[in-house]
N, CA, C and O of each residue as an XYZ file, in Angstrom:
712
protein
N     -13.609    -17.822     27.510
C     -13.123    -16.633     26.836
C     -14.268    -16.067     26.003
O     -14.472    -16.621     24.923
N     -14.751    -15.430     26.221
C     -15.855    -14.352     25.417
C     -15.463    -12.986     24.387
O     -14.342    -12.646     24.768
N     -15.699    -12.482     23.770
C     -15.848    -11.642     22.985
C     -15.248    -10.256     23.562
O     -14.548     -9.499     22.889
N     -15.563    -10.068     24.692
C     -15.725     -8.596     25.089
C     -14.423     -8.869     26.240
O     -13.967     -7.809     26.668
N     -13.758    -10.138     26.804
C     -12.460    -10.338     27.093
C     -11.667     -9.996     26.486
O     -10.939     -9.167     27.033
N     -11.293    -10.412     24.966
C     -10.741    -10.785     24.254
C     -10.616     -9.750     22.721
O     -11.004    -10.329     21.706
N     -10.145     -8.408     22.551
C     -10.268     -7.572     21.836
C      -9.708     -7.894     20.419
O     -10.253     -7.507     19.385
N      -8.233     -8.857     20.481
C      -8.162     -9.428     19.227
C      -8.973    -10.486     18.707
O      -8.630    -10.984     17.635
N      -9.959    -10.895     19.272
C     -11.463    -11.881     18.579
C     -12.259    -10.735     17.981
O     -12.765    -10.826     16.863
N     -12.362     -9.646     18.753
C     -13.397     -8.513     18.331
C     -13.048     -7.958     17.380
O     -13.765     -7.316     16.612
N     -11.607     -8.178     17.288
C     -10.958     -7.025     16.039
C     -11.562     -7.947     14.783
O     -12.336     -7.557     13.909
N     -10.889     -9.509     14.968
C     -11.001    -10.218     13.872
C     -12.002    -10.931     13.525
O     -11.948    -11.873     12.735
N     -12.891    -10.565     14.041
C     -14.492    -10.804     13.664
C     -14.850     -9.759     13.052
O     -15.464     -9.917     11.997
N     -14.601     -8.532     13.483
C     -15.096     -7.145     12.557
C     -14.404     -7.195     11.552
O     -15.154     -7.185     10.576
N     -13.085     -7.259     11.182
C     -12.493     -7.375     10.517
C     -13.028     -8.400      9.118
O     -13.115     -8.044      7.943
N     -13.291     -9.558      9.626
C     -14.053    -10.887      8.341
C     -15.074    -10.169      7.888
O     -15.093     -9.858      6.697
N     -16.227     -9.732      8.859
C     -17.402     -9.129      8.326
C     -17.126     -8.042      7.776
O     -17.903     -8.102      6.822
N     -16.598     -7.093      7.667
C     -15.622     -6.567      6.778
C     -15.674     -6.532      5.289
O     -16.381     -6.072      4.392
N     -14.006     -7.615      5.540
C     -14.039     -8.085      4.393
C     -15.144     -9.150      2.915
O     -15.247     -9.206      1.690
N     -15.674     -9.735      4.072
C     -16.500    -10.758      3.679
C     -17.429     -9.615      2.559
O     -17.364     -9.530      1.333
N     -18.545     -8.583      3.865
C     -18.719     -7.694      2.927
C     -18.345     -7.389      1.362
O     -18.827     -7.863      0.333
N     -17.244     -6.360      1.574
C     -16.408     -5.958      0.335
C     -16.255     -7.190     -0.613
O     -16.596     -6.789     -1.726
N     -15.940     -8.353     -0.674
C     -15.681     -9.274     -1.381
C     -17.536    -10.139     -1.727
O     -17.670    -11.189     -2.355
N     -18.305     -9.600     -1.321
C     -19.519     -9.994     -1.959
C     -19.957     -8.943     -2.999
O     -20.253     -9.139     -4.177
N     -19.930     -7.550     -2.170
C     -20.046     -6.715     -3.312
C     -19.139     -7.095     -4.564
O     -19.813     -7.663     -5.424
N     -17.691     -6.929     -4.934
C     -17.219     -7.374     -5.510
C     -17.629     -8.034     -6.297
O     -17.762     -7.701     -7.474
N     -17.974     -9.316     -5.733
C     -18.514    -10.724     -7.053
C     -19.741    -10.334     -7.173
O     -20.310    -11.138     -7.912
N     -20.424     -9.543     -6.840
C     -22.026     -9.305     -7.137
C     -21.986     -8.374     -8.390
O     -22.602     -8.623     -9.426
N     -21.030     -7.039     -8.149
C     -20.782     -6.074     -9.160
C     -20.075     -6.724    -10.513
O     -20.510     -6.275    -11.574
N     -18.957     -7.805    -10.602
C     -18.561     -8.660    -11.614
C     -19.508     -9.472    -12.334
O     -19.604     -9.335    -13.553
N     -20.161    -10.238    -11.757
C     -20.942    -10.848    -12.094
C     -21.714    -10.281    -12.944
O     -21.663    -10.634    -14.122
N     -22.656     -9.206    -12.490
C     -23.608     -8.393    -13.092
C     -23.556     -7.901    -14.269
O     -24.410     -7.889    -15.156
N     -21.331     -7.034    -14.201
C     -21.314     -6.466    -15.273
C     -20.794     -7.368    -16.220
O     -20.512     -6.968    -17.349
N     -20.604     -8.784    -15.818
C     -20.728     -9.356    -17.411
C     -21.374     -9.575    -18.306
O     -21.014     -9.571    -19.483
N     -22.579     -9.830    -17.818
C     -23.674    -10.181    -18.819
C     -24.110     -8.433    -19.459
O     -24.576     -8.199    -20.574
N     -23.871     -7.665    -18.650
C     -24.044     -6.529    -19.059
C     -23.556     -5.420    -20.481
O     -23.930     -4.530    -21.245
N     -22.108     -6.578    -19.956
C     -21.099     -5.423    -21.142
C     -21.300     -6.728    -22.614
O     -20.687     -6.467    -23.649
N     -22.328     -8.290    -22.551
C     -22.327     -8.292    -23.532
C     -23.739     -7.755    -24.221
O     -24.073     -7.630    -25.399
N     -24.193     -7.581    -23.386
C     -25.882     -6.899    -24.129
C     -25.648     -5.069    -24.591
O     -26.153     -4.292    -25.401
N     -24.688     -5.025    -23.634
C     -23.744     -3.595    -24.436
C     -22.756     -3.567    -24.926
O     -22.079     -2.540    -24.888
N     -22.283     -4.835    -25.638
C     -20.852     -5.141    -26.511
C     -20.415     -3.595    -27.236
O     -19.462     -2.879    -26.929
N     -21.400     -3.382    -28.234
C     -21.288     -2.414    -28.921
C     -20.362     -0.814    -28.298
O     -19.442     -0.207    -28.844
N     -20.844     -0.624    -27.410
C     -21.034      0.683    -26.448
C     -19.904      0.398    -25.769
O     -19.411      1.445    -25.350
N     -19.095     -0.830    -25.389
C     -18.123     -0.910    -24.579
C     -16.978     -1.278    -25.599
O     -15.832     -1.068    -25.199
N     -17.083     -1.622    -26.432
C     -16.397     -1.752    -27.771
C     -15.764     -0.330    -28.550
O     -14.656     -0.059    -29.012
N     -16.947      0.354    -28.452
C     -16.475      2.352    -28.956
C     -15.707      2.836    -27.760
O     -14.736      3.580    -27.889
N     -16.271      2.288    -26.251
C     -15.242      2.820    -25.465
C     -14.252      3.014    -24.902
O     -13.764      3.898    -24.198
N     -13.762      1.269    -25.622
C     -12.193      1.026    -25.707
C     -11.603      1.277    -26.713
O     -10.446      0.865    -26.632
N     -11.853      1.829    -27.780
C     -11.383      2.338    -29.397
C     -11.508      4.040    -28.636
O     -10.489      4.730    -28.609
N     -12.550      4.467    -28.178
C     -12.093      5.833    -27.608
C     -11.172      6.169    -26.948
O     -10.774      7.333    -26.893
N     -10.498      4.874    -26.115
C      -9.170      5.220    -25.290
C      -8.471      4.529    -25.930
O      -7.877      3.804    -25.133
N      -8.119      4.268    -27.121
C      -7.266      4.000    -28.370
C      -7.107      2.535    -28.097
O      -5.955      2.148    -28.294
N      -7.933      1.635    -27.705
C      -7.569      0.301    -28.099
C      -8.508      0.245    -29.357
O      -9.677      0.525    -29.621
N      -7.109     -0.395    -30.171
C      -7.901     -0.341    -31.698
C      -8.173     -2.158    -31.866
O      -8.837     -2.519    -32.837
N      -7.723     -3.051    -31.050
C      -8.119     -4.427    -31.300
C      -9.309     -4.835    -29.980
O      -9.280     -5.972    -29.510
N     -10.198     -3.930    -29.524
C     -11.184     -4.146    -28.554
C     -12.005     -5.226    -29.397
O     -12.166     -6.226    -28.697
N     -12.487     -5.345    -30.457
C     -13.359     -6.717    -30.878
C     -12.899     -7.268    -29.820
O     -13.497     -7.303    -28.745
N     -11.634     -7.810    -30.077
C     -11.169     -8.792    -29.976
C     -11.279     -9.602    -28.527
O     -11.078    -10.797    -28.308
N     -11.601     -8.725    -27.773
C     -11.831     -9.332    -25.978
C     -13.180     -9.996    -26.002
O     -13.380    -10.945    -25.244
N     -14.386     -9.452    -27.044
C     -15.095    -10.499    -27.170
C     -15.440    -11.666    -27.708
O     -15.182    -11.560    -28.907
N     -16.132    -13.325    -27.368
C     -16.362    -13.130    -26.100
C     -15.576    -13.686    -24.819
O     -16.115    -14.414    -23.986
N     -14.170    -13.239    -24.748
C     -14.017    -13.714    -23.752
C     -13.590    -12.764    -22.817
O     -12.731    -13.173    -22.036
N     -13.962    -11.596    -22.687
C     -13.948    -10.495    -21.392
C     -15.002    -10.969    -20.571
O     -14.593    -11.074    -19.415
N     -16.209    -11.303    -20.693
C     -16.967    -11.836    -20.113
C     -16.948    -13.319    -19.043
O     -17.322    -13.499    -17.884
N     -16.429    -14.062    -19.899
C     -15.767    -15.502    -19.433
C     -14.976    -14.767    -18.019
O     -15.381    -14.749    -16.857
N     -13.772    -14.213    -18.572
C     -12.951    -13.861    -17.419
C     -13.711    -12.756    -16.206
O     -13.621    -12.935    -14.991
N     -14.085    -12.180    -16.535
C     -15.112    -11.392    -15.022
C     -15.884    -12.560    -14.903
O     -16.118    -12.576    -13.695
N     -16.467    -13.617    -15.424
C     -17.094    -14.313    -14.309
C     -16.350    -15.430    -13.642
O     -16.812    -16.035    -12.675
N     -14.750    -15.783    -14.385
C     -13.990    -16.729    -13.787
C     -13.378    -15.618    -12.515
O     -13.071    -16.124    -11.435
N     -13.251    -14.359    -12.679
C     -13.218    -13.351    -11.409
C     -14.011    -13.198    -10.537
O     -13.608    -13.136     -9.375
N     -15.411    -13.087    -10.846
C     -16.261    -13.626     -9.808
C     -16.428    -14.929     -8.877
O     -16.616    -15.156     -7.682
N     -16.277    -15.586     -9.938
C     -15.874    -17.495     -9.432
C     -14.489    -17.123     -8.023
O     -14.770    -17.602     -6.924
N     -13.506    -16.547     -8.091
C     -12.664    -16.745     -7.609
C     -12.942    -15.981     -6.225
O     -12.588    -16.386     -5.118
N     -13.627    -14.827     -6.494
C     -13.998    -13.511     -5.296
C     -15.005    -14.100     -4.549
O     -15.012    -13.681     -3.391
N     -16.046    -15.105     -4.855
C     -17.167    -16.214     -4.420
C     -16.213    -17.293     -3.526
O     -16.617    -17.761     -2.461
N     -15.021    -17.590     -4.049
C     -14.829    -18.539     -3.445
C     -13.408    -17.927     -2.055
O     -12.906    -18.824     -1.378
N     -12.984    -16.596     -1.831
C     -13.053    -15.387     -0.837
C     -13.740    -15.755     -0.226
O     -13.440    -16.461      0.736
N     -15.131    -15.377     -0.578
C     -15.971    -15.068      0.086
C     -15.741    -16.630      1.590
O     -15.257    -16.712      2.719
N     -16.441    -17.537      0.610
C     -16.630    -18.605      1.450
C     -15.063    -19.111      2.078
O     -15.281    -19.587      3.192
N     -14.125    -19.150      1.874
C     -13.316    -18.668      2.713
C     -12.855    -18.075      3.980
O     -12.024    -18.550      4.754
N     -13.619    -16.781      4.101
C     -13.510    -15.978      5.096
C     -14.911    -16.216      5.831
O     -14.938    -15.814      6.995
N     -15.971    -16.749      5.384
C     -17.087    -17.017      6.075
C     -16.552    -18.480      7.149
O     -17.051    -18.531      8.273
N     -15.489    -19.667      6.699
C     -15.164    -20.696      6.823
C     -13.910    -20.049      8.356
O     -14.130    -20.434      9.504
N     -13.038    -19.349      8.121
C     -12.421    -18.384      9.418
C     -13.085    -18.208     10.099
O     -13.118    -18.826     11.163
N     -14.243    -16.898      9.637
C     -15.111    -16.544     10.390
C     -15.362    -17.751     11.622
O     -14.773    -17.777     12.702
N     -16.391    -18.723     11.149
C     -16.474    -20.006     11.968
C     -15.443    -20.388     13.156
O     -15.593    -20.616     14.356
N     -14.365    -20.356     12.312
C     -13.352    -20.741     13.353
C     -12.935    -19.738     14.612
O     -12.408    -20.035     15.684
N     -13.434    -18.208     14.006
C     -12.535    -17.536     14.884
C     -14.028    -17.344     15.999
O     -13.863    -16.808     17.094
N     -15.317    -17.799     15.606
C     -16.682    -17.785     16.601
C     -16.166    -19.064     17.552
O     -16.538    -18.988     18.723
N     -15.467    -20.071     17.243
C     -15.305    -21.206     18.069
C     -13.986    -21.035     19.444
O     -13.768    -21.716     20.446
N     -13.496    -20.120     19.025
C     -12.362    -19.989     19.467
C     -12.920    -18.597     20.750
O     -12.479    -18.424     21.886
N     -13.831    -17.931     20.133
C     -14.363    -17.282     21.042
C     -15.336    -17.886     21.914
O     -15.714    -17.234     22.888
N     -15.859    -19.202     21.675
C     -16.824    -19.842     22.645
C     -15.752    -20.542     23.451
O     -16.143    -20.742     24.601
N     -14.786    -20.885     23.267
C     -13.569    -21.286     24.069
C     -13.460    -23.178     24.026
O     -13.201    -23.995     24.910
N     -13.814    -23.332     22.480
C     -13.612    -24.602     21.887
C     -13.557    -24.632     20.677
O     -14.468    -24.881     19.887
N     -11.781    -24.216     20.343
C     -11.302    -24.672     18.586
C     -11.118    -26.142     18.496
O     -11.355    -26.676     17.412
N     -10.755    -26.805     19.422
C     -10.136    -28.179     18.649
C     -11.606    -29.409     18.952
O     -11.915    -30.225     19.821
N     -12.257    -28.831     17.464
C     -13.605    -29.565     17.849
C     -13.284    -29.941     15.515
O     -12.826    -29.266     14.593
N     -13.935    -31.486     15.667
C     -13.597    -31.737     14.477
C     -14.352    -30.854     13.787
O     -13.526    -30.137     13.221
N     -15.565    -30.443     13.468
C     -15.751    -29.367     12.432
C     -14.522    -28.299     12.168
O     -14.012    -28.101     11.065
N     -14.143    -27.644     13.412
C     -12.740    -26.905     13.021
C     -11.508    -27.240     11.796
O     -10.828    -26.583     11.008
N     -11.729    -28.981     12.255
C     -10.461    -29.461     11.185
C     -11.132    -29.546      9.569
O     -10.563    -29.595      8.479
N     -12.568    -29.540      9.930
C     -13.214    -30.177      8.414
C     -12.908    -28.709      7.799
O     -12.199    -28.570      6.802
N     -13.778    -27.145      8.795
C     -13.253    -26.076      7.500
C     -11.814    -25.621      7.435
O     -11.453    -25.005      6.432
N     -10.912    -25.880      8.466
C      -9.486    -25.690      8.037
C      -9.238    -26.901      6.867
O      -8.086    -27.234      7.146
N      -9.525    -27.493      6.068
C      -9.158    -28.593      5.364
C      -9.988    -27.873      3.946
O      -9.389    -28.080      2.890
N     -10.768    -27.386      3.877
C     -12.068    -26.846      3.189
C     -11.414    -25.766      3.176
O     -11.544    -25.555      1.970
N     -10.730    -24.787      3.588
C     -10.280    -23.644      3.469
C      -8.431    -24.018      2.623
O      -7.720    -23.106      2.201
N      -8.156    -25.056      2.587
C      -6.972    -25.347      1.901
C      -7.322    -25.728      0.780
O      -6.768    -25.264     -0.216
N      -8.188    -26.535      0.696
C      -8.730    -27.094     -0.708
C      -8.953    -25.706     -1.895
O      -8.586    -25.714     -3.070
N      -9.765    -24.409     -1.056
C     -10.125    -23.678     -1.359
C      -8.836    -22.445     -2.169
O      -8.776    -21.854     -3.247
N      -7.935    -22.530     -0.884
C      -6.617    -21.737     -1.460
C      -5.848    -22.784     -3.013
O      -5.293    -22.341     -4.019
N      -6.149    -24.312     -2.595
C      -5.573    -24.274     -3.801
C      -6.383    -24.024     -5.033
O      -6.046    -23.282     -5.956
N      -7.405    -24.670     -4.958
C      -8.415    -23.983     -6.382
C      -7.739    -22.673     -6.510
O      -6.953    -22.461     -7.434
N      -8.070    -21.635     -5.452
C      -7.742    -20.030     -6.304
C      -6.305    -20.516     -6.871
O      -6.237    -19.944     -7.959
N      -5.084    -21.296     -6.695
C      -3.811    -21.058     -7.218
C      -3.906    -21.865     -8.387
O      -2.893    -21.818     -9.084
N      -4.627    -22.434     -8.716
C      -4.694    -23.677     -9.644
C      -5.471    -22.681    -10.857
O      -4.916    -22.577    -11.951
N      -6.918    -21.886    -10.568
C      -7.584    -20.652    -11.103
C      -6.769    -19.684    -12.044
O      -6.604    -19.401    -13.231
N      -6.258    -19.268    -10.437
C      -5.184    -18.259    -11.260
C      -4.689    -17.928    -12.356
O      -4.784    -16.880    -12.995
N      -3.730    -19.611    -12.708
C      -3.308    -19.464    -13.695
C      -3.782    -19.749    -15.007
O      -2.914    -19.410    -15.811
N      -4.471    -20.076    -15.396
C      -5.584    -19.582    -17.088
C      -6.514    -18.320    -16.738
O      -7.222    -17.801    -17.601
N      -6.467    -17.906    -15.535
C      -6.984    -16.530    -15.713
C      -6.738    -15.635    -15.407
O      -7.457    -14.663    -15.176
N      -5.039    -15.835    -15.291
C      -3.864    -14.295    -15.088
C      -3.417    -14.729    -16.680
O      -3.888    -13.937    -17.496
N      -2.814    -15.544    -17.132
C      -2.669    -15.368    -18.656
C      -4.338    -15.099    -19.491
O      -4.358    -15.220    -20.716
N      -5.317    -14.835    -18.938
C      -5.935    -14.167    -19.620
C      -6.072    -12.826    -19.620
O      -6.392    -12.105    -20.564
N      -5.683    -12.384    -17.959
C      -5.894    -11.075    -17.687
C      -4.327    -10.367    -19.030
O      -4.238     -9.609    -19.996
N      -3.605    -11.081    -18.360
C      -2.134    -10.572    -19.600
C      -2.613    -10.525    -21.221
O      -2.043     -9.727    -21.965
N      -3.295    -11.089    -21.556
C      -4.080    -11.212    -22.817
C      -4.780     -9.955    -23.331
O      -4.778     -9.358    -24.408
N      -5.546     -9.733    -21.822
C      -6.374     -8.457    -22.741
C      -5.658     -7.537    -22.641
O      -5.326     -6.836    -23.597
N      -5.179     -7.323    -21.121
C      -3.886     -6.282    -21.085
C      -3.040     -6.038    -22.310
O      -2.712     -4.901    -22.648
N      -2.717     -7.054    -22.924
C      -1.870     -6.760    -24.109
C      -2.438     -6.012    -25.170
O      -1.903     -5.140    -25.856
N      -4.034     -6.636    -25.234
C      -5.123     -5.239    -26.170
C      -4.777     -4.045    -25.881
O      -4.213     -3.346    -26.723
N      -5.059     -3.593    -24.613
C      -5.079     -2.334    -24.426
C      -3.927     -1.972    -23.738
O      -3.975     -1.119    -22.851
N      -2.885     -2.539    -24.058
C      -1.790     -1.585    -23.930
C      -1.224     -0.370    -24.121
O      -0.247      0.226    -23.668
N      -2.045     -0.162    -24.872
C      -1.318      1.442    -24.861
C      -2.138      2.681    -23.999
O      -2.343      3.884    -24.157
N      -2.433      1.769    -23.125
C      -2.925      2.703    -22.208
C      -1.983      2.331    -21.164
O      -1.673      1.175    -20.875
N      -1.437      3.677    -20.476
C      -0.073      3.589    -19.412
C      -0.717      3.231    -17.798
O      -0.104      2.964    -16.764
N      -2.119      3.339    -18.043
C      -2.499      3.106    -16.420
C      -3.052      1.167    -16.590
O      -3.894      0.763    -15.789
N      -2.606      0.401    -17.422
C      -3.187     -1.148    -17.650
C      -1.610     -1.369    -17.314
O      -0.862     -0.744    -18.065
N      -1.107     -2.000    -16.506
C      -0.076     -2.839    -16.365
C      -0.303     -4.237    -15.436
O      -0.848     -4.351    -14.339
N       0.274     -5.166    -16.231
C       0.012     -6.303    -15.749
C       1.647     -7.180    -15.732
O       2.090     -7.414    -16.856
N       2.327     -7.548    -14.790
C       3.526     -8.401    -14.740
C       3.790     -9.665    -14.364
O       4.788    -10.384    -14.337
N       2.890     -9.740    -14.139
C       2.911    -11.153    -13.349
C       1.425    -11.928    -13.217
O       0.416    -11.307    -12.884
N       1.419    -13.680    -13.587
C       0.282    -13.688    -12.756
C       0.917    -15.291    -12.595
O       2.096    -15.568    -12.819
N      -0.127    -16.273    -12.161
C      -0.138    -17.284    -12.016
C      -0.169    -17.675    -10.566
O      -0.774    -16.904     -9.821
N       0.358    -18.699    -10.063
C       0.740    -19.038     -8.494
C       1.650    -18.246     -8.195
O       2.446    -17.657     -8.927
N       1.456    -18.228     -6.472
C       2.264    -17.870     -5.742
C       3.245    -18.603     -4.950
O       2.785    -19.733     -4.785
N       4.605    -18.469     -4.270
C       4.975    -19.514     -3.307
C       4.273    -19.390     -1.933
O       4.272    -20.393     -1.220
N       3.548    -18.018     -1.395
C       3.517    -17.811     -0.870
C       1.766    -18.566     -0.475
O       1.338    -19.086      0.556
N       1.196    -18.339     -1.665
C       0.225    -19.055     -1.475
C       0.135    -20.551     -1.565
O      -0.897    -21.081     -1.154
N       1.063    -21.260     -2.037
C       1.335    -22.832     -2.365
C       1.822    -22.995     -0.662
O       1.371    -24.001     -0.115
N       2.681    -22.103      0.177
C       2.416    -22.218      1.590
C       1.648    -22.308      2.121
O       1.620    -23.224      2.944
N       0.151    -21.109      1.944
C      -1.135    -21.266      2.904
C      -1.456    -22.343      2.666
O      -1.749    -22.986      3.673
N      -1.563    -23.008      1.481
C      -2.272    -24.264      1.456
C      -1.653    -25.346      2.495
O      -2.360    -25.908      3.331
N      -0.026    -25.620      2.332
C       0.651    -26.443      2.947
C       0.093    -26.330      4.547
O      -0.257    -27.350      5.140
N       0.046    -25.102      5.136
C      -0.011    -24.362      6.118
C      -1.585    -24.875      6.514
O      -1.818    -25.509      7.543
N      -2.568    -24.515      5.575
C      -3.813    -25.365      6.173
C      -4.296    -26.471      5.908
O      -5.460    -26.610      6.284
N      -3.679    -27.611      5.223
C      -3.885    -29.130      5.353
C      -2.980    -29.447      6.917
O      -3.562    -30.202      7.695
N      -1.845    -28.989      7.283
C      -0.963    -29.664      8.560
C      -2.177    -28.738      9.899
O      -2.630    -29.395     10.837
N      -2.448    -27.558      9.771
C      -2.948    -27.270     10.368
C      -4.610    -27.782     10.859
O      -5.082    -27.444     11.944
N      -5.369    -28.647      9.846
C      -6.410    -29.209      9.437
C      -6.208    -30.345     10.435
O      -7.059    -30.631     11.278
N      -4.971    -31.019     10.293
C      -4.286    -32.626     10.525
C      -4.384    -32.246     12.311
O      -4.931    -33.043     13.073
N      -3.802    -30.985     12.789
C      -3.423    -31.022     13.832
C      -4.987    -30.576     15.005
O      -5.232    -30.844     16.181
N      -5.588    -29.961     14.149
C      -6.994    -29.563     15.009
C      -7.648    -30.643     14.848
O      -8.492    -30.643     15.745
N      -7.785    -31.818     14.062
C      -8.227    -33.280     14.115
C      -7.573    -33.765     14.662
O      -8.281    -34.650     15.142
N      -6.226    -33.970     15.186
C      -5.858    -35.118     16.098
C      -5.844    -34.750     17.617
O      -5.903    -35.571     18.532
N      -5.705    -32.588     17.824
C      -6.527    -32.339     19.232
C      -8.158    -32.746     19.524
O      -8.673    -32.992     20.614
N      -8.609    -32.737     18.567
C      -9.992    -32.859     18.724
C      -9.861    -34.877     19.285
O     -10.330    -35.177     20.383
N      -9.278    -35.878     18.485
C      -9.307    -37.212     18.904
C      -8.682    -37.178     20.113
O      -9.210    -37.828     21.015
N      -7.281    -36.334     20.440
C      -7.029    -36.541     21.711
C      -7.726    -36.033     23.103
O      -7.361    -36.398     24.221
N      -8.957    -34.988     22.789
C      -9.675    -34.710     23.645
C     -10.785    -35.576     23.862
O     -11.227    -35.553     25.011
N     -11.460    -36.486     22.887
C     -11.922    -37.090     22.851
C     -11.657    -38.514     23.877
O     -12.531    -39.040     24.567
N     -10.077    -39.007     23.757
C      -9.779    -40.122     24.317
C      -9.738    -39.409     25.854
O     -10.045    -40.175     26.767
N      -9.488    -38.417     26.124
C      -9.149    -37.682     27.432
C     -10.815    -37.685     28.126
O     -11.092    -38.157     29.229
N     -11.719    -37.088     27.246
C     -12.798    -37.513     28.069
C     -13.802    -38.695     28.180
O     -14.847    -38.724     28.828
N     -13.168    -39.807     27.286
C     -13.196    -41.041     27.162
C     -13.066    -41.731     28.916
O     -13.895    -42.420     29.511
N     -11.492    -41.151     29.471
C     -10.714    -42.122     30.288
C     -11.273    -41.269     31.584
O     -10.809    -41.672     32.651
N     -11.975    -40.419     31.655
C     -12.123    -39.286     32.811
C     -13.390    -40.271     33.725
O     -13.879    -39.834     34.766
């Protein structure tokens, strides 16, 4: 099965590189502007008192902390979808159930749970500052923490991890007995 057979491989390869993209920019632009907005505390400080947050001190320093625990999380996206990526190149050479497959499906669960485990000290932080600048009507924040939906992917890629390792041993014993 090749590439140019197979239009949903083509989609979802363009698709990762893609995203992968967008989610580097992302943590590259976070990253950057943290250290940024504290060497311009001052200047970003008048510019949240200009849109009437009157307790802006107060995010420093931990506005910074949190864009880079946001970066931390958009970094670990990244490698994520680079870890798919892999899988969905193997699947186009026309051999997924090869144990590396199971090592980054296992590596890609580990990964979903960090972000859900993340999440939560740094959605009650995002709710934190949100609460600073509340009185601005375009900051709304309702929710953060885990998901069920994501406490699934994880479930979803450890069994799935389990099962591309025990095709991979049973192909193994198959060309063992051949």
């Amino acid at each position: 099965m090749t590439l140019v057979k197979d239009p949903l491989l083509a989609a979802a390869r363009i698709l990762l590189i893609f995203f992968i993209a967008v989610l580097v920019f992302a943590a590259a632009a976070v990253a950057i502007a943290a250290p940024t907005i504290v060497v311009f505390q001052d200047r970003v400080v008048a510019a949240f008192v200009a849109e009437g947050a009157t307790d802006a001190a107060r995010l420093f320093p931990s506005l910074p902390i949190l864009m880079l625990g946001i970066a931390g999380l958009l970094a670990l996206g990244v490698y994520f979808l680079v870890l798919l990526r892999r899988i969905v190149a193997s699947v186009g050479e026309g051999d997924p159930f090869i144990p590396d497959n199971a090592t980054r499906l296992s590596r890609m669960g580990w990964i979903a749970l960090a972000g859900q485990v993340v999440s939560i000290p740094l959605g009650a932080a995002v709710v934190w500052v949100a609460r600073i600048v509340e009185d601005d009507p375009k900051v709304r924040v309702d929710e953060f923490g885990f998901s069920a939906s994501g406490i699934l992917l994880v479930l979803i890629l450890f069994i799935l991890a389990r099962v591309f390792r025990r095709g991979a041993e049973m192909r193994e014993e198959l060309e063992g007995t051949v």
